[in-house]
C-alpha positions as CSV (number, residue, x, y, z in Angstrom):
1,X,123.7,50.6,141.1
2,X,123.9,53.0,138.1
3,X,121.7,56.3,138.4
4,X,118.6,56.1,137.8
5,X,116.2,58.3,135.8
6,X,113.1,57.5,138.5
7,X,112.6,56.8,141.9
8,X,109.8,54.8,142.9
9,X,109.2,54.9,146.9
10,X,106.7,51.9,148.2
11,X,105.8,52.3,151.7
12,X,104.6,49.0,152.7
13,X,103.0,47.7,155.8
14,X,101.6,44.3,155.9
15,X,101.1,43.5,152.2
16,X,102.5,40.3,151.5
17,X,99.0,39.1,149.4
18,X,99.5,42.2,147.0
19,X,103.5,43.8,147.0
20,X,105.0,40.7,144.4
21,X,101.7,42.0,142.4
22,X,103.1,45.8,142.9
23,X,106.6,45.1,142.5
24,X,105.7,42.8,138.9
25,X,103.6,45.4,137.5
26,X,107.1,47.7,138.0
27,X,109.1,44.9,136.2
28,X,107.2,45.3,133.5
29,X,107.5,48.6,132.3
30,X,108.1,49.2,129.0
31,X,110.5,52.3,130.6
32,X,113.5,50.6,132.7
33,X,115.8,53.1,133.5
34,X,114.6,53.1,137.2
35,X,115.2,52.6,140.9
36,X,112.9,50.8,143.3
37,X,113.1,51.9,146.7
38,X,110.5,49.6,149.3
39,X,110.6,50.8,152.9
40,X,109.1,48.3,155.4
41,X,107.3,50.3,158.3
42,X,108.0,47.2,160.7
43,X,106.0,44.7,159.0
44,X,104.2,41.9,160.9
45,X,103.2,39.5,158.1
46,X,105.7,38.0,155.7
47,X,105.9,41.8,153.1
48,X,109.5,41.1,153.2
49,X,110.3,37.9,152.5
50,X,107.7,38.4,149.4
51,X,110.0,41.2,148.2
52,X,113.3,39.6,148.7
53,X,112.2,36.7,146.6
54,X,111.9,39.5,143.6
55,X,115.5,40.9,144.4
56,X,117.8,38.7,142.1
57,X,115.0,40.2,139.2
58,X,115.6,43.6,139.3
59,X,119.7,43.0,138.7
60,X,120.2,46.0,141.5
61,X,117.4,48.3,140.8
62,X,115.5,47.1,143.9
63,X,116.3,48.4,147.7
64,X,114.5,47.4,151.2
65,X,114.9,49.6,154.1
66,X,113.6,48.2,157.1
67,X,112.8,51.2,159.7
68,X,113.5,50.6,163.5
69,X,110.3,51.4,164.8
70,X,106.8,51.9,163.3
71,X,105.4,55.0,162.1
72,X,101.8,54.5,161.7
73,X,101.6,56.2,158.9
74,X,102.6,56.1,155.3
75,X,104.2,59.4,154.9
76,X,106.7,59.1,157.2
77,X,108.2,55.9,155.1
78,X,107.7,57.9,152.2
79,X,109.9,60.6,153.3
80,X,112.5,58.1,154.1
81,X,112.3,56.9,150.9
82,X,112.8,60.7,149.1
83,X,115.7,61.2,151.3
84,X,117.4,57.8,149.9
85,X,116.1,58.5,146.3
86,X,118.3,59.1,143.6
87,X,116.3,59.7,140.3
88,X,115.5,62.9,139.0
89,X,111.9,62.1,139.1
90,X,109.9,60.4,141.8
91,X,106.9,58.0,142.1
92,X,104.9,56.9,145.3
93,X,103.2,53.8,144.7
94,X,101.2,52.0,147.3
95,X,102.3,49.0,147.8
96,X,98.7,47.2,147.3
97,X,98.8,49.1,144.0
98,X,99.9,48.7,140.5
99,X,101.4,50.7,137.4
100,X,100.0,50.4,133.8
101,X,103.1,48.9,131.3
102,X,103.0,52.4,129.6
103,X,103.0,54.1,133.1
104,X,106.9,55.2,133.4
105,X,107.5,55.8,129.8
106,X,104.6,57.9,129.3
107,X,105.4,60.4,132.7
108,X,109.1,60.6,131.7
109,X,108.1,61.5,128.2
110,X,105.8,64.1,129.0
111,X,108.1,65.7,132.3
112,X,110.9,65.8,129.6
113,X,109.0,67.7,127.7
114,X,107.1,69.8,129.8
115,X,109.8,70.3,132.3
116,X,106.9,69.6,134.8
117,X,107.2,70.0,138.5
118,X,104.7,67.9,138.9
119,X,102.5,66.0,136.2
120,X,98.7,64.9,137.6
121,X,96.5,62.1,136.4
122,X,92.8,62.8,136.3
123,X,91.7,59.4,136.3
124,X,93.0,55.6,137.6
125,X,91.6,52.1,137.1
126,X,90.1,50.8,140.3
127,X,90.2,47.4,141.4
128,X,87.6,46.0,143.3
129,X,88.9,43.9,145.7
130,X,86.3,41.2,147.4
131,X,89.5,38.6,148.1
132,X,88.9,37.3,144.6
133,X,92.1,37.2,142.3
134,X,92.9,40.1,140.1
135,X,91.7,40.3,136.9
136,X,92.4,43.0,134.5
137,X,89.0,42.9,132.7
138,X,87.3,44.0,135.8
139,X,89.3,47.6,136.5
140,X,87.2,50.1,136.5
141,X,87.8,54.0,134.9
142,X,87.3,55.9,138.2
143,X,87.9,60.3,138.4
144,X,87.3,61.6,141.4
145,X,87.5,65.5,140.5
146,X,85.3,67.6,139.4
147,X,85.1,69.9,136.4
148,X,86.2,68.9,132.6
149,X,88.7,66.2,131.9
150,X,91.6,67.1,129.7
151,X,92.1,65.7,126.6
152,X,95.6,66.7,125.8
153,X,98.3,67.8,127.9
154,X,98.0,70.8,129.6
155,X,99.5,73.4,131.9
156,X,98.1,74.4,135.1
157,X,96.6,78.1,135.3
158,X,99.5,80.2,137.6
159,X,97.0,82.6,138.6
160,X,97.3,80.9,142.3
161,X,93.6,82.5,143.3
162,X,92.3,80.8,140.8
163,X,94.3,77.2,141.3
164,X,93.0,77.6,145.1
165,X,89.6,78.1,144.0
166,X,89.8,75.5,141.8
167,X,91.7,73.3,145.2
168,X,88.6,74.3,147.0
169,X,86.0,72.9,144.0
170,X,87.5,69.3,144.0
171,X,89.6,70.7,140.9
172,X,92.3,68.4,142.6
173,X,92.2,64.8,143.8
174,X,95.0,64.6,146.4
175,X,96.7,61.7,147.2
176,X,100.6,61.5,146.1
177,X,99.9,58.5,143.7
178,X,98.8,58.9,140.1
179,X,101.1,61.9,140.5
180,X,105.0,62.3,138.8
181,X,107.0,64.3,141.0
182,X,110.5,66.4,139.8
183,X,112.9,65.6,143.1
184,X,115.0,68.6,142.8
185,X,111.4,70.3,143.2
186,X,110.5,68.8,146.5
187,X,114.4,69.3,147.9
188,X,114.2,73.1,147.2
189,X,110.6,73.6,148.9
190,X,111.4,71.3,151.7
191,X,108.3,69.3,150.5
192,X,107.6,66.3,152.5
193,X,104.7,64.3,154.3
194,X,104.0,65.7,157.7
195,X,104.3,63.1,160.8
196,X,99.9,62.8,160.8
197,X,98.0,59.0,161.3
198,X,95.8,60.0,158.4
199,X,95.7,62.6,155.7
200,X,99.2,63.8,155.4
201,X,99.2,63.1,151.8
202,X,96.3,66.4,151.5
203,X,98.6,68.5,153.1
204,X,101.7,67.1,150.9
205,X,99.7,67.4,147.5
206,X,98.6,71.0,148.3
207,X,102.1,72.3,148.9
208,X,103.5,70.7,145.6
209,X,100.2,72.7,144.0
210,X,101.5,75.7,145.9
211,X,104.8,75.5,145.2
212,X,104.5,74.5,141.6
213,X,105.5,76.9,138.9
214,X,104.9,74.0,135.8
215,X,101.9,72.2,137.5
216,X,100.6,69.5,134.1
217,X,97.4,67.6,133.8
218,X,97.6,64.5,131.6
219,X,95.2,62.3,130.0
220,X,96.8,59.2,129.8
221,X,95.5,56.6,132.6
222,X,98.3,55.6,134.8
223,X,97.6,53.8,137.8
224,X,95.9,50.9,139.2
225,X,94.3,51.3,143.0
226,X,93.4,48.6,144.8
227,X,89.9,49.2,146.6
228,X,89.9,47.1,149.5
229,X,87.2,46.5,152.5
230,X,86.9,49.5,154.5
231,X,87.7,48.6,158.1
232,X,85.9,51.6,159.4
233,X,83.2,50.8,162.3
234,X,79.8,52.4,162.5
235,X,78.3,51.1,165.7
236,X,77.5,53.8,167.8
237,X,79.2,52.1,170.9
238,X,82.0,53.5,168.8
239,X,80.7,56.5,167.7
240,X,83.0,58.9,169.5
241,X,85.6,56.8,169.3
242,X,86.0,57.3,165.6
243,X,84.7,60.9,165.4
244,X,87.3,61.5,167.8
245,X,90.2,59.9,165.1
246,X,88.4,62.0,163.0
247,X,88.8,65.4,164.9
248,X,92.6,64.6,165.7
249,X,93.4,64.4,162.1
250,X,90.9,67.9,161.6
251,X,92.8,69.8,164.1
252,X,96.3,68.8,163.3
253,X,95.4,69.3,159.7
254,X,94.2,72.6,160.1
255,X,97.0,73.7,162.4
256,X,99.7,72.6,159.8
257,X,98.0,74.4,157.1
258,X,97.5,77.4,159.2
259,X,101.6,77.3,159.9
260,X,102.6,76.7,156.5
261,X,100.2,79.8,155.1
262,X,101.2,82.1,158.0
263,X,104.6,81.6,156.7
264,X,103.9,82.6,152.9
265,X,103.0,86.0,151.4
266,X,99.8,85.0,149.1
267,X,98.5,83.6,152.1
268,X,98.8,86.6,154.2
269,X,97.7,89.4,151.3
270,X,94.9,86.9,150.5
271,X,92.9,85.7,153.4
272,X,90.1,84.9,151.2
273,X,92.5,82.0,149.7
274,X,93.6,80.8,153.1
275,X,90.2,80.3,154.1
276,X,89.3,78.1,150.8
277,X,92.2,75.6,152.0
278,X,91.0,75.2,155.6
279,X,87.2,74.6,153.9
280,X,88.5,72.3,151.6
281,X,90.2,70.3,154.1
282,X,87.4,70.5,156.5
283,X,85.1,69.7,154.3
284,X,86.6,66.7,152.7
285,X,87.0,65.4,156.4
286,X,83.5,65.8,157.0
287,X,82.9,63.6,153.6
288,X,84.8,60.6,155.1
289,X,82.4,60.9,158.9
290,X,79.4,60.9,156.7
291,X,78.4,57.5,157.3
292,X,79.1,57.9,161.1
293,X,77.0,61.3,161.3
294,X,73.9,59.0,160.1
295,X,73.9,57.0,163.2
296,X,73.9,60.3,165.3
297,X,71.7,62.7,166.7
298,X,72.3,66.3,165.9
299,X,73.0,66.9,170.2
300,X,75.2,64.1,170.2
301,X,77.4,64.9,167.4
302,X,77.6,69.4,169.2
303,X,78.6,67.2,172.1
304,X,81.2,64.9,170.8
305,X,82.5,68.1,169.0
306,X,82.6,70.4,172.1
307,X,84.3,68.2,173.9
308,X,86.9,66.4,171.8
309,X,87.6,70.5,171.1
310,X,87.4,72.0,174.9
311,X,89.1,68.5,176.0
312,X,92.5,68.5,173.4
313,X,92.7,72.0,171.2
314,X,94.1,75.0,172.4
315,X,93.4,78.5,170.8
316,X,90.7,77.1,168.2
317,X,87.6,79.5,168.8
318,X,87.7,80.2,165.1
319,X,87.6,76.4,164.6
320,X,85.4,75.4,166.9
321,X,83.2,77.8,165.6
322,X,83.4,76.3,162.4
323,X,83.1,72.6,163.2
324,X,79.8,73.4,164.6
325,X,78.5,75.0,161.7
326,X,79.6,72.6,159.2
327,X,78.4,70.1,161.7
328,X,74.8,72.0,162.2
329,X,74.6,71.9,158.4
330,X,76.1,68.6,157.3
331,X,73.5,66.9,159.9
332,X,70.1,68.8,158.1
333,X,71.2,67.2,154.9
334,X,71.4,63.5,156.2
């Protein structure tokens, strides 16, 4: 296979309805200097036999790497993938998900030209998937941050207070996708997904915000997410259940973030920053539960806290402490 200029990593896990879809949407870039890199997280369905069928197509552009055991998780595929990747840009692209024609050229020319470490999309087209087939005159112009949209290209303040106060206002909408990633960037910060069930790709996004000396917004519309069904359940029979999921992924979170900021300078002369991450991330969290926390009494929710907390975290009085006030508040608004 000849270098390529991109890397796009696929983690895929039981997608064989939607990953020829992805993988055509790829084919048709208008930019074709590029290496596809799919890595199967131990598939059940038939996700690879759909991708193999598209091998011959990509005339050696296109790898499969089947792990051994699965993760769980999509970051942990995702990392396999960056440590196989050869381009001097990388992609993540969901495997239920599509690229715009225009998508590569338009993130090549403008990281060229930048010399971005990372380049960010404000907004994607959303898909809203019922099971009917997919139709392009039915995307949606979705933006899930808040503040003013650019309208050109445009540099990312380097005043890092102000970028984590931004963070902390939803400035920032954080999954890895709809971003454009410089690989000799992520190498050099030991940047990668952390082993986490849910919401490693927060914790990935902020540290390439952190780390990022040429962070770019761009205008341009590059992605195509596929919204489908939520699976969560909101019976309380269940209720703990899923607030406990919940917690796990809140304490885990917060003691990653907590490592990784101990570790840094800015972090320790600015403790007003550090806090702003652990909100945000708390926060957010506490955004996803909402739906649960409407089936729940206010005692029932200070009890499933206190004892997920007293039962599985260690050292989190600050936390724990926090939870309940979040908690206290979030439950007066519903």
């Amino acid at each position: 296979m000849n270098s390529s200029i991109i890397s796009i990593v696929v983690a895929m896990y039981n997608t064989e309805k939607y990953i020829r879809q992805c993988l055509i949407s790829v084919l048709s870039q208008k930019f074709q200097n590029f290496e596809v890199i799919v890595v199967d997280d131990c598939s059940k369905d038939n996700s690879v036999a759909e991708v193999e069928k598209l091998i011959e197509h990509f005339d050696g552009r296109l790898k499969i790497i089947r792990r051994e055991k699965n993760s769980g998780c999509a970051g942990i595929p995702r990392n396999d993938g960056i440590k196989i990747s050869s381009g001097k840009y990388i992609l993540f692209l969901d495997s239920d998900d599509m690229l715009l024609p225009t998508t590569l050229k338009n993130y090549f020319e403008i990281a060229e030209k930048t010399q971005a470490d990372v380049l960010h999309t404000e907004k994607v087209f959303v898909f809203h998937d019922d099971g009917r087939e997919f139709k392009r005159d039915e995307l949606v112009l979705a933006a899930n941050e808040s503040g003013d949209f650019v309208e050109e290209v445009e540099f990312e303040t380097n005043d890092m207070k102000e970028r984590i106060k931004r963070y902390n206002q939803k400035y920032f909408f954080w999954p890895p996708w709809g971003k454009f990633f410089r690989r000799d960037f992520l190498l050099k910060n030991k940047i990668e997904f952390p082993s986490m069930k849910m919401s490693e790709d927060m914790i990935f996004c902020f540290k390439c915000l952190f780390f990022a000396k040429k962070y770019v917004r761009i205008p341009q519309v590059a992605y195509i997410y596929r919204e489908r069904k939520s699976g969560l359940m909101r019976t309380n029979s269940n209720a703990e259940n899923e607030m406990n999921k919940w917690l796990k992924v809140i304490v885990e979170g917060v003691n990653i973030l907590d490592e990784f900021m101990s570790a840094q300078k800015f972090f320790n002369k600015n403790l007003d920053s550090r806090y702003l991450v652990i909100d945000f991330f708390v926060k957010q969290h506490f955004e996803f539960l909402k739906n649960l926390l409407g089936s729940l009494k206010k005692h029932e929710i200070e009890y499933f806290v206190y004892r997920y907390l007293m039962k599985e975290s260690r050292n989190s009085a600050a936390l724990m402490s926090y939870l309940f006030a979040e908690m206290s508040i979030d439950s007066k608004k519903i």
